[in-house]
DRENGUGU-923959 format. One line per 2 residues: their letters; for each residue x, y, z of N, C-alpha, C, O, CB. Coordinates in steps of 0.02 Angstrom, whole numbers. Atoms other than C-alpha are relative to their C-alpha. Glycine has a CB too. Example, Ala and Ser with C-alpha at 12.3 -4.5 7.8 and 13.67 -1.06 7.14 Angstrom:
% DRENGUGU-923959
AS = 45:-59:0:615:-225:390:45:60:0:97:59:33:-50:1:62 | -42:-59:-3:684:-53:357:-39:55:37:-14:110:45:20:23:-71
//
This chain:
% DRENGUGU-923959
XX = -26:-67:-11:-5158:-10798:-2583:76:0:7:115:35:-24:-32:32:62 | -91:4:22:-4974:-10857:-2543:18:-9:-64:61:32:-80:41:-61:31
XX = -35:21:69:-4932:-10914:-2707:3:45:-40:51:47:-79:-28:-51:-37 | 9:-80:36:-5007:-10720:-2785:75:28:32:122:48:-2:-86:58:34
XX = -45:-46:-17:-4890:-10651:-2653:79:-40:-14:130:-4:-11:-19:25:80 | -65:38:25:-4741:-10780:-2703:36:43:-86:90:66:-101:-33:-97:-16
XX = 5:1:54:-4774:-10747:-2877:14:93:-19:37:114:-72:-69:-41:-14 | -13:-68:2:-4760:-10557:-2857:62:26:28:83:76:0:-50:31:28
XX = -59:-18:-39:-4607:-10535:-2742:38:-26:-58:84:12:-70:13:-33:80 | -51:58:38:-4520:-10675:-2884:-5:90:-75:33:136:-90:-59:-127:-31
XX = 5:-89:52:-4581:-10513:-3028:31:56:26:73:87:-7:-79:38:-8 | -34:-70:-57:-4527:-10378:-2907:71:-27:-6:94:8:-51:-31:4:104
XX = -63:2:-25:-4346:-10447:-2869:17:-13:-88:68:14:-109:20:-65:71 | -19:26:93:-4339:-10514:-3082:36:80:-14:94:99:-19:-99:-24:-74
XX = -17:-65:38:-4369:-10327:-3138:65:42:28:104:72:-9:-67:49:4 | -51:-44:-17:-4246:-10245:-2991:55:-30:-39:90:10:-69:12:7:76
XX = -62:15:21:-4111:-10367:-3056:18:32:-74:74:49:-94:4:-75:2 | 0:-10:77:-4156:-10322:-3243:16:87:-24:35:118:-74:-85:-27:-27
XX = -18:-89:2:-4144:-10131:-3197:66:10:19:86:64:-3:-45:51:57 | -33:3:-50:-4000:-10157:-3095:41:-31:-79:92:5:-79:-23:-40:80
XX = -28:-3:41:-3927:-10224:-3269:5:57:-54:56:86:-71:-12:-44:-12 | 23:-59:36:-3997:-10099:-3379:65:59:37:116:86:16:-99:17:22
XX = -64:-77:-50:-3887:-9963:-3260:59:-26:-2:99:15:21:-10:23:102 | -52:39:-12:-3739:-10097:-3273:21:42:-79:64:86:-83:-12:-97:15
XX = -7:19:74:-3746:-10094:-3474:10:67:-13:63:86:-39:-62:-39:-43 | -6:-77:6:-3781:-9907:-3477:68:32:3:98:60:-44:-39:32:53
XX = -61:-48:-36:-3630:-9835:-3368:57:-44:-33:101:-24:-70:5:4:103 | -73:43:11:-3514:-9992:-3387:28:-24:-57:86:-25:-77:1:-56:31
XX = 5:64:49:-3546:-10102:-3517:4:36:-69:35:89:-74:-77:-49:9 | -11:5:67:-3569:-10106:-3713:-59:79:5:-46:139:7:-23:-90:-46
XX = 71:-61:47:-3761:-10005:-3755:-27:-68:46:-6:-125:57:-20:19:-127 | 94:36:-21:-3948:-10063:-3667:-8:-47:-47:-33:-102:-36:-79:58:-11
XX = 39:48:49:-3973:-10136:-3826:30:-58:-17:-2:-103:-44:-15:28:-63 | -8:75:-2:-3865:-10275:-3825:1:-40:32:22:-95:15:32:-17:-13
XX = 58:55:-63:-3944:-10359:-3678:-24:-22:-38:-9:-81:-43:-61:24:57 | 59:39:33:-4066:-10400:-3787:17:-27:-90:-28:-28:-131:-72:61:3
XX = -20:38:49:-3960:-10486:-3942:-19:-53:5:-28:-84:57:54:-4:-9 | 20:62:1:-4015:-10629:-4021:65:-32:-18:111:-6:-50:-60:-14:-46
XX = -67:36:15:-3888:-10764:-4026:16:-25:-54:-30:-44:-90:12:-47:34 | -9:-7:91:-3792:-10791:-4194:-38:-46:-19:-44:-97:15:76:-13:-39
XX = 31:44:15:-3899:-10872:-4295:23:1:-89:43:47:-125:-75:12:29 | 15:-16:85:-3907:-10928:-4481:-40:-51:-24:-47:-104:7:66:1:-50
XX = 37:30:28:-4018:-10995:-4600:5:-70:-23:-42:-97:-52:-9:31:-35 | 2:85:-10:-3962:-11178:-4601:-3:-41:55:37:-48:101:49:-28:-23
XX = 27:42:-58:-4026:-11276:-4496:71:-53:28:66:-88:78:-76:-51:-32 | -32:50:-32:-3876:-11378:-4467:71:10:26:116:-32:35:-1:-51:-40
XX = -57:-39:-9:-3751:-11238:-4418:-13:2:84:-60:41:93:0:77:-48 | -24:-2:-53:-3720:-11256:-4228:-62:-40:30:-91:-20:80:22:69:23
XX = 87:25:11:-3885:-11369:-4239:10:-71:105:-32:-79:150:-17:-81:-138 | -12:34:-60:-3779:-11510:-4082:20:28:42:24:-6:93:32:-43:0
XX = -19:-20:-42:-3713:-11376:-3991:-63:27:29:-56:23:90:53:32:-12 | 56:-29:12:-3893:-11292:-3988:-23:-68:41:-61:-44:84:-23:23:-82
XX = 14:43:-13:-3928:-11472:-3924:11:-30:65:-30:-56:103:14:-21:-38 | -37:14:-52:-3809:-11506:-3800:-30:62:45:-43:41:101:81:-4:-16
XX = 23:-50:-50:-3875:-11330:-3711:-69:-12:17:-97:24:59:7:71:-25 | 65:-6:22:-4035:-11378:-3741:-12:-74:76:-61:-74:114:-16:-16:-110
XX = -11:80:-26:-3990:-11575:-3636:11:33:52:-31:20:95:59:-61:-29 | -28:-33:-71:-3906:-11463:-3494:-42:40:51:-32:57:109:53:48:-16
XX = 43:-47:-44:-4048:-11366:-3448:-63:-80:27:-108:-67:67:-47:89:-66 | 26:70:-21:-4132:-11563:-3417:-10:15:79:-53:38:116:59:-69:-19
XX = -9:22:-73:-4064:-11600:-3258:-6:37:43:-33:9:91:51:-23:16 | 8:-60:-46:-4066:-11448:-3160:-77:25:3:-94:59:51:49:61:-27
XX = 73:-20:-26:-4268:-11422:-3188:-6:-51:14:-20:-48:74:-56:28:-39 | 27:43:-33:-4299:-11597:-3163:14:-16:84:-23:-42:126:13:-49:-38
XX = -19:20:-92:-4201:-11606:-2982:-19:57:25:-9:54:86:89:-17:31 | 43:-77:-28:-4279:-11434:-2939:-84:-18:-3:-123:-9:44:18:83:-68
XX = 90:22:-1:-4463:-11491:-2980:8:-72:44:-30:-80:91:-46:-20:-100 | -1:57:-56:-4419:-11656:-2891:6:15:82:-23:-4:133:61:-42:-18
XX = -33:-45:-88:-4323:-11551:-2741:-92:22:24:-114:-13:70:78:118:-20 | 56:-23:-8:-4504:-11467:-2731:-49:-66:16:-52:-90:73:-15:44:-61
XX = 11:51:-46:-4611:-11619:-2738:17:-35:59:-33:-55:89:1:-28:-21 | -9:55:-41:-4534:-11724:-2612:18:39:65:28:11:119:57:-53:-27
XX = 5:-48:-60:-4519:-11565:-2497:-69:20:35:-84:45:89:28:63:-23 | 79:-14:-24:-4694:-11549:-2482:-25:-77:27:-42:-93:84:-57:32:-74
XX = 0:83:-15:-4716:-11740:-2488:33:-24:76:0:-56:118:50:-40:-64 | -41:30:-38:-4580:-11777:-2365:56:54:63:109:40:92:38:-41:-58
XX = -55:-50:-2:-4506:-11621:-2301:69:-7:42:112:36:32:-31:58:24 | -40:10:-37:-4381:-11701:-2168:42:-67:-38:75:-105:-3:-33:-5:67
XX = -37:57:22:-4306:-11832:-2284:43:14:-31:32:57:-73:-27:-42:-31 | -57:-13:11:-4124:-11840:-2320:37:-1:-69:83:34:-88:23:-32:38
XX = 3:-24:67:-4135:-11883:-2498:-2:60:-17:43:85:-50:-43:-19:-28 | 1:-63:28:-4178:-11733:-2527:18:54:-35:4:88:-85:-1:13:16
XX = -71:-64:7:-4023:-11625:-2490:51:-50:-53:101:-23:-77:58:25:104 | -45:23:72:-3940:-11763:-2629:-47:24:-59:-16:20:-112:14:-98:-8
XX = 9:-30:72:-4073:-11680:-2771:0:81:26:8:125:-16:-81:-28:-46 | -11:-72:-5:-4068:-11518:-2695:72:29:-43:71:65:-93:4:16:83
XX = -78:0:2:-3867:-11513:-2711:19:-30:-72:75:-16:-94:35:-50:67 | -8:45:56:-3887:-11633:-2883:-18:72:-61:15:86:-111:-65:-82:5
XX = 40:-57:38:-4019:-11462:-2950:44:50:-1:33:94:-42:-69:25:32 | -9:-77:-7:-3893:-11326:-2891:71:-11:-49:89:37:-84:10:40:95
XX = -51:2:46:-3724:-11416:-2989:-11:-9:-68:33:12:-106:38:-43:16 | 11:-7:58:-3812:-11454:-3146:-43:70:-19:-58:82:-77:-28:-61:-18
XX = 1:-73:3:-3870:-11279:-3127:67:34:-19:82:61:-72:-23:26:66 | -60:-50:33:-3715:-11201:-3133:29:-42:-31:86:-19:-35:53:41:46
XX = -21:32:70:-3665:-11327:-3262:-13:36:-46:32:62:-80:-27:-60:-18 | 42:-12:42:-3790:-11267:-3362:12:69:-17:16:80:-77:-62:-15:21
XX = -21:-75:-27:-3749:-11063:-3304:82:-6:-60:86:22:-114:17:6:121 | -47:2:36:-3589:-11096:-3383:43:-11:-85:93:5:-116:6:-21:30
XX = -2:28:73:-3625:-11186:-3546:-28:53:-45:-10:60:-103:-43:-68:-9 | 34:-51:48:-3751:-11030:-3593:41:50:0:54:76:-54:-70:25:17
XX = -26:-53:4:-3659:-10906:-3548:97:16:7:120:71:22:-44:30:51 | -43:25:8:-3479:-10971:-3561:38:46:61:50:106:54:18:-6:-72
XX = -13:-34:-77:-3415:-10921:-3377:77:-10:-7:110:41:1:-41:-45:81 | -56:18:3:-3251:-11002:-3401:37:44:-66:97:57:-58:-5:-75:-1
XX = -10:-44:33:-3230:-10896:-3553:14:81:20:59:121:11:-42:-12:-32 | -5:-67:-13:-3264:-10749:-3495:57:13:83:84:66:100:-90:26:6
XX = -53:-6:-48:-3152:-10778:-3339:86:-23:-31:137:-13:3:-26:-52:63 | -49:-1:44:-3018:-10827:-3477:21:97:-14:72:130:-7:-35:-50:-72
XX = 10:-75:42:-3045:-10647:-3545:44:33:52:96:63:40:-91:39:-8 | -15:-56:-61:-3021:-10568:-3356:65:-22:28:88:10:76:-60:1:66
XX = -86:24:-20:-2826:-10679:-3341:-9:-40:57:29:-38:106:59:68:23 | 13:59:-35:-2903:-10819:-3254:8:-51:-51:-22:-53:-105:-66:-2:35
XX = -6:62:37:-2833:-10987:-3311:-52:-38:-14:-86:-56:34:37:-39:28 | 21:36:6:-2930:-11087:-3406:-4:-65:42:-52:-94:68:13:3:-41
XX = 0:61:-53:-2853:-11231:-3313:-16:-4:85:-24:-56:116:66:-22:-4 | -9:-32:-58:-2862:-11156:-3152:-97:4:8:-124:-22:57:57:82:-8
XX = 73:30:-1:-3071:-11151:-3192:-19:-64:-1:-75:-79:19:-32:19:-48 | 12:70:26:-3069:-11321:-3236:5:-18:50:-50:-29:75:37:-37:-48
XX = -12:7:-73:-2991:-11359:-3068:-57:5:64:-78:-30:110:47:51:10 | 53:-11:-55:-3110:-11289:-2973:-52:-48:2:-64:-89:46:-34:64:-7
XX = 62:34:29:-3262:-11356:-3075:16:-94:48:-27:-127:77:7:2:-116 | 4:55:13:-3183:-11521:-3047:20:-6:90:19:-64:108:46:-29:-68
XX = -14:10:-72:-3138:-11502:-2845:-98:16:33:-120:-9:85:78:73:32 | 57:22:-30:-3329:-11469:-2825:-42:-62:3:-76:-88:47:-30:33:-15
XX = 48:79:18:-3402:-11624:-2909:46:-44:42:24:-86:81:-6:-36:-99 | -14:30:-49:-3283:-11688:-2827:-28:-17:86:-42:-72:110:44:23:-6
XX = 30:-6:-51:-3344:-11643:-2663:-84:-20:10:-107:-37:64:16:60:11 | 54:20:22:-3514:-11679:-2724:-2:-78:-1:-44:-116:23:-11:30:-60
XX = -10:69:-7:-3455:-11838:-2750:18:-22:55:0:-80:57:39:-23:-37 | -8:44:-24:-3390:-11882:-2599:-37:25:62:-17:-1:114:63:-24:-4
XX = 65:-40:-49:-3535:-11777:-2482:-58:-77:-5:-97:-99:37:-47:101:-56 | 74:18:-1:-3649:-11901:-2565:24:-75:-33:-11:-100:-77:-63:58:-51
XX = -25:68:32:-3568:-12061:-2618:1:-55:21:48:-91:5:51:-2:-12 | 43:29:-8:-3671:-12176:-2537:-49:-15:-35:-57:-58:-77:-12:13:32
XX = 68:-31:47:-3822:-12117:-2597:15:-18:-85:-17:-44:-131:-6:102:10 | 27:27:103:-3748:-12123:-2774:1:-71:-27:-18:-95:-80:61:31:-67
XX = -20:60:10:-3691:-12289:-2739:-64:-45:-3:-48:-101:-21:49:-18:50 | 56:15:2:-3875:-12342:-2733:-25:-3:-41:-62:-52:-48:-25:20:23
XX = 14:-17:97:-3910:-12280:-2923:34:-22:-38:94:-33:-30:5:65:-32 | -45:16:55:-3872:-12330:-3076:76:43:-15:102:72:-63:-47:9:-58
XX = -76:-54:-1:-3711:-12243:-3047:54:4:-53:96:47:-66:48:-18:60 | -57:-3:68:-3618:-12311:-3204:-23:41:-52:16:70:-90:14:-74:-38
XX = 15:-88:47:-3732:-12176:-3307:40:50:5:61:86:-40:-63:44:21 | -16:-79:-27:-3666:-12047:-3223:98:-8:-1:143:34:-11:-45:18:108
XX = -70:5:3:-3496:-12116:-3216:42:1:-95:97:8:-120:12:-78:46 | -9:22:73:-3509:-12148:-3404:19:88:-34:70:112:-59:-88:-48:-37
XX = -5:-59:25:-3565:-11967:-3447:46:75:20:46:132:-5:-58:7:1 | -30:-66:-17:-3442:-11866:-3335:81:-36:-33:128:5:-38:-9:29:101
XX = -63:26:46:-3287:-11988:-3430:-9:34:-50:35:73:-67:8:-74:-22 | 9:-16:90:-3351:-11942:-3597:2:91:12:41:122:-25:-104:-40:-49
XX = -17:-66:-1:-3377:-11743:-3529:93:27:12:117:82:-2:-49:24:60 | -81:-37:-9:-3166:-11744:-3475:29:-7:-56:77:25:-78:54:-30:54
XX = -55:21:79:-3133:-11844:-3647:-18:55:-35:17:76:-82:-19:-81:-56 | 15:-59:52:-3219:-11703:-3715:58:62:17:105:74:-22:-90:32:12
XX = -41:-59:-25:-3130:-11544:-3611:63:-17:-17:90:19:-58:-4:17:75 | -90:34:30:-2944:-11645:-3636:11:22:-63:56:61:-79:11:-93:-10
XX = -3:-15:64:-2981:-11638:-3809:18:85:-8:62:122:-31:-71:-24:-33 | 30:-105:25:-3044:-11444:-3814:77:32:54:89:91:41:-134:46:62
XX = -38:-41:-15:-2888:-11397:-3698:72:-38:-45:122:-2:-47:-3:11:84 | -63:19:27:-2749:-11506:-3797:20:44:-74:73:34:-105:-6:-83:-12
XX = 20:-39:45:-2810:-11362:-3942:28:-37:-64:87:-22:-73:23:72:13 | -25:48:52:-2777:-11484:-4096:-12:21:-59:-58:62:-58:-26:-64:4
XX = -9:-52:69:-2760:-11420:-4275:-39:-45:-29:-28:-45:-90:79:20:-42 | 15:55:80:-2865:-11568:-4362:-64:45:-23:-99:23:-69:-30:-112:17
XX = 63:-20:32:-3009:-11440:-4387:-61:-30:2:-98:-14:48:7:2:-56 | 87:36:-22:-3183:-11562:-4420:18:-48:46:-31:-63:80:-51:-45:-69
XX = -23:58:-37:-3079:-11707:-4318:8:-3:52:-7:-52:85:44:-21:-12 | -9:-27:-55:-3030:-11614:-4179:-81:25:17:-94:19:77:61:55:-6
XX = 67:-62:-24:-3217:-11508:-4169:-41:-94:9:-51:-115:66:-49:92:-95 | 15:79:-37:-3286:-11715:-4169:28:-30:45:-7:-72:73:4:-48:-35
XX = -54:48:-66:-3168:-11789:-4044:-32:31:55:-53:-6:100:103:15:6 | 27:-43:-47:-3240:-11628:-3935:-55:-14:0:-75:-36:54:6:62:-4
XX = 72:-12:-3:-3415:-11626:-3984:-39:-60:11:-86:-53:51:-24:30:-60 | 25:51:-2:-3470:-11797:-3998:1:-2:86:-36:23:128:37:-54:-46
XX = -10:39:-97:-3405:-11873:-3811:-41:73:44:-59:73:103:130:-10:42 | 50:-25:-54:-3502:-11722:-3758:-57:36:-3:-71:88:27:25:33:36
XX = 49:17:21:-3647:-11743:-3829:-16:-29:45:-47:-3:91:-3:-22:-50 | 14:63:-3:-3656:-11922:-3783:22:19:98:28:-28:138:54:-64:-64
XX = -46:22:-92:-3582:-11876:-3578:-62:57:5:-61:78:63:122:25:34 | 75:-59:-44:-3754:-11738:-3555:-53:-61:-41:-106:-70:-11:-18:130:-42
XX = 58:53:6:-3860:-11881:-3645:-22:-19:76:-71:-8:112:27:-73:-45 | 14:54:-66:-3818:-11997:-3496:-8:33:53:-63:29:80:56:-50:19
XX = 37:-41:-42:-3817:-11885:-3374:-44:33:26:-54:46:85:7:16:3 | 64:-15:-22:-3982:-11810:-3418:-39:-57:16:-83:-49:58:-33:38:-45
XX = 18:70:-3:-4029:-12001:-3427:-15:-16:90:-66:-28:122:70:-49:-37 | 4:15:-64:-3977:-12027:-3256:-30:37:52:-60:8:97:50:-8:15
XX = 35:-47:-44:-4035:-11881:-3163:-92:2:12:-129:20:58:26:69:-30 | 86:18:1:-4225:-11927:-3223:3:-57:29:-23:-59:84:-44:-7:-74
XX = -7:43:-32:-4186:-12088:-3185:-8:4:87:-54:-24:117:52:-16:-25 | 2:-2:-62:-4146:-12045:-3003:-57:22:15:-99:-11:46:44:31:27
XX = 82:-47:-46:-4295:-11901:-2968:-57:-48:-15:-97:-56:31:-33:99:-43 | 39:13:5:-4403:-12005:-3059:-30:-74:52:-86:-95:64:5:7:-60
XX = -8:59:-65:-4361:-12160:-2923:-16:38:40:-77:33:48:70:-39:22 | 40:-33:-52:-4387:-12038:-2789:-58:-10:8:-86:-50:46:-1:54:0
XX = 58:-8:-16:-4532:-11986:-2817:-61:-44:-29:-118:-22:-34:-5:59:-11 | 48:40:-1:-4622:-12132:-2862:4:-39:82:-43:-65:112:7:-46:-68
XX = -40:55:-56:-4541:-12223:-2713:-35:55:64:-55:23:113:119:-8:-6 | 47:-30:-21:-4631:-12077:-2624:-88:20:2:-123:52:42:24:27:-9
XX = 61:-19:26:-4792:-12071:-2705:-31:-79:34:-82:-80:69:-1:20:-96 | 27:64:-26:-4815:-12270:-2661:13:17:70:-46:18:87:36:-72:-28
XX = 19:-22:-56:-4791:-12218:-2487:-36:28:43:-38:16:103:16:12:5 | 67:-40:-19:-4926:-12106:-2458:-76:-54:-1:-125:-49:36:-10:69:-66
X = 60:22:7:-5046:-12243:-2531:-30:-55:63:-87:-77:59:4:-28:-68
//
């Protein structure tokens, strides 16, 4: 019966937000109807086919340390791990928040520095990093160290704005590709240590 009434309050608060846009889009915004655009698409398959990829890698880590956060809360609910995938689920969340819906863009738009976003982004992981930098020191940590190098070689690139056209859009795209590989790499890696490392505990 909890989980009906979970499952209904989670519908209830969805639709107010979705009305609560609807009245945004209406008064403020563009038209109702372009809420519901599909994103550019075209008939070759190999037209935005790694970026499509890379969004696709980003939404990884943030369900896996959220379904882990959940297991090992029920499993374990007073254990301190924890609050490192809780906190691991909520930054590759708004990683992820940002890559779909380009946040830093659109705060470009409103006369917020690009660099000045970047900053931020990079004073939280920071803090992330050093909240929990023990803990990461425990994990394969050179994954993670691997894939957030290859994500700045990427951003450096994309803010040094370089004229080579396909040379420049590879220098960007590749290293960050290859820096949400490892990272989704590592983040399973970790939950999936958890919660075995929990599961043999119970037995």
């Amino acid at each position: 019966m909890k989980t009906y009434r979970s499952v209904f309050w989670l519908n209830s608060l969805s639709l107010l937000l979705v009305l609560v846009l609807i009245v945004y889009a209406k008064f403020f915004g563009s038209s109702v109807g372009e809420l519901f655009l599909q994103p550019p698409f075209s008939p070759s398959l190999d037209v935005a086919f790694l970026t499509h990829t890379f969004q696709i890698l980003c939404a990884v880590p943030p369900v896996v340390c959220a379904f882990s956060f959940g297991l090992l809360r029920t499993i374990q609910p007073r254990r301190q791990e924890n609050l490192f995938i809780l906190c691991s689920a909520l930054l590759t969340g708004g990683f992820l928040f940002n890559e779909i819906y380009r946040l830093h863009v659109v705060l470009a738009i409103a006369g917020f520095p690009k660099l000045a976003t970047i900053s931020a982004y990079a004073i939280i992981l920071l803090g992330y990093g050093l909240a929990f930098r023990r803990r990461i020191q425990s994990t394969p940590y050179l994954i993670l160290l691997t894939g957030l190098g290859l994500l700045f070689f990427g951003i450096t690139v994309d803010s040094l704005h370089l004229n080579g056209g396909t040379i420049s859009s590879l220098l960007e795209g590749i290293p960050k590709l290859f820096s949400e590989i490892n990272i989704t790499l590592y983040f399973w890696y970790v939950c999936y240590g958890e919660v075995m490392r929990e599961a043999k505990a119970l037995r």
